[in-house]
Rosetta silent file (secondary structure, phi, psi, omega in degrees, C-alpha in Angstrom):
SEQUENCE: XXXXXXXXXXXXXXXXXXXXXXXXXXXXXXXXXXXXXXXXXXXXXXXXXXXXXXXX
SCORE:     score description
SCORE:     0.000 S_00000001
   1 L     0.000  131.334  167.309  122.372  103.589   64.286 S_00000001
   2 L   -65.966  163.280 -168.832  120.650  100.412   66.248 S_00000001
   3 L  -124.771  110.484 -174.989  119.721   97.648   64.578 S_00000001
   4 L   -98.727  149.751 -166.570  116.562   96.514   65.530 S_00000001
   5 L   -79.423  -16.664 -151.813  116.012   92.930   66.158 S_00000001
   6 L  -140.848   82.768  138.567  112.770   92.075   65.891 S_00000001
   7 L   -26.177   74.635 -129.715  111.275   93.982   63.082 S_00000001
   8 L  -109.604  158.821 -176.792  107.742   94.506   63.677 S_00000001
   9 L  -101.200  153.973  173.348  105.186   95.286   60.107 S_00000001
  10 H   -34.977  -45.966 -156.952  102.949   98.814   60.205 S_00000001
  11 H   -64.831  -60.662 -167.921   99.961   96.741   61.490 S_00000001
  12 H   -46.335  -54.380 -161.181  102.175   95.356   64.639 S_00000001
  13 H   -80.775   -5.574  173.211  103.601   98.543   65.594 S_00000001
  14 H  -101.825   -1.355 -168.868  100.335  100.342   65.223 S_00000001
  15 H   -98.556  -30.954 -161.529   98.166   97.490   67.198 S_00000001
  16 H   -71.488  -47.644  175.869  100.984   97.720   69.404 S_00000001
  17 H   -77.026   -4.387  176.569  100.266  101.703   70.434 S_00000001
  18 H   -60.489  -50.542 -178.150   96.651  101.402   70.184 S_00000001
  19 H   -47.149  -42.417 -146.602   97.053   98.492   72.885 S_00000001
  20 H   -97.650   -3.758  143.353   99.427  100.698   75.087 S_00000001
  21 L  -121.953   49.627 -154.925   96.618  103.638   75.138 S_00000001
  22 L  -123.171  -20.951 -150.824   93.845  101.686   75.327 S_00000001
  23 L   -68.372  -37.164  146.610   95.743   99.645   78.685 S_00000001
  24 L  -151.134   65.948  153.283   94.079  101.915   81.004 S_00000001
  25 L   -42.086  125.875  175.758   91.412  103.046   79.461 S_00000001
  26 L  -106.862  141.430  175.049   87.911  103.338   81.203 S_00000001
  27 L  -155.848  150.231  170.366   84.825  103.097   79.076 S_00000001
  28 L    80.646 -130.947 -177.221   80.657  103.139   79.406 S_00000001
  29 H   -55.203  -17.764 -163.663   79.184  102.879   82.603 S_00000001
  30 H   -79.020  -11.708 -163.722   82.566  102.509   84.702 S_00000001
  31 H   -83.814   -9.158 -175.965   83.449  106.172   83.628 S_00000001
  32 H   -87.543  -34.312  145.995   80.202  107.222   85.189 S_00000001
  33 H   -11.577  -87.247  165.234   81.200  105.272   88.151 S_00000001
  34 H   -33.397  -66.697 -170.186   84.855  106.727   88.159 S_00000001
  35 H   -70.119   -6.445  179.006   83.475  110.277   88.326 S_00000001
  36 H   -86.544  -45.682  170.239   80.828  109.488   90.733 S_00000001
  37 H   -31.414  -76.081  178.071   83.390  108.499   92.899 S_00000001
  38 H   -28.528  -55.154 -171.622   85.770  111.231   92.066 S_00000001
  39 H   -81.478  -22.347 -174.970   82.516  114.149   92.734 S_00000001
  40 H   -64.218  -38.917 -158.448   81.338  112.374   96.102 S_00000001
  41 H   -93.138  -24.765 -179.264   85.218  112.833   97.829 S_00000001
  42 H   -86.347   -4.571  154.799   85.850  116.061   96.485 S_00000001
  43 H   -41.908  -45.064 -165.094   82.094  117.049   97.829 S_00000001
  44 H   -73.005  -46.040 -168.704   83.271  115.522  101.310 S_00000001
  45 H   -56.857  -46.576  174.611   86.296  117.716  101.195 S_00000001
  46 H   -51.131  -59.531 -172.044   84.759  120.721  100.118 S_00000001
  47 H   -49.760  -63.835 -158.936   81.952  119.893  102.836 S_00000001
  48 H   -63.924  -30.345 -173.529   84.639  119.643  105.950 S_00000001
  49 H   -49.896  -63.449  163.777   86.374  122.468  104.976 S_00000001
  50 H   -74.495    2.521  158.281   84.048  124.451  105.493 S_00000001
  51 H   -62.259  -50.044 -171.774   82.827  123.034  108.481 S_00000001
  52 H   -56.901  -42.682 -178.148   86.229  123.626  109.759 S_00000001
  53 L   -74.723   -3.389  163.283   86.137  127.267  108.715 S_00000001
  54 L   -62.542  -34.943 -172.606   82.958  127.653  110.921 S_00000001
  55 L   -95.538    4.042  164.031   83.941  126.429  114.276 S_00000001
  56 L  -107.460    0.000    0.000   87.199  128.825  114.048 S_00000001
């Protein structure tokens, strides 16, 4: 068995995973942001596609 060195208490090791899925984390307005992004490029893809399948 390892021996761990640094003994961390419940709080540390539970502040520690909060931190690690909190690290990139999005929240409020940027997630509206994020997805406005996100729906504009797959619109442009969607859009050319089918542009493409018209002129062939």
């Amino acid at each position: 068995m390892i021996e761990n060195e640094n003994p961390a208490t419940k709080g540390e090791r539970r502040e520690n995973k909060r931190m690690k899925r909190t690290k990139m984390g999005v929240s409020g307005q940027s997630v509206r942001a994020y997805q406005d992004i996100i729906r504009r490029r797959s619109e442009e893809i969607t859009r050319k596609k089918k542009e493409r399948t018209k002129t062939e």
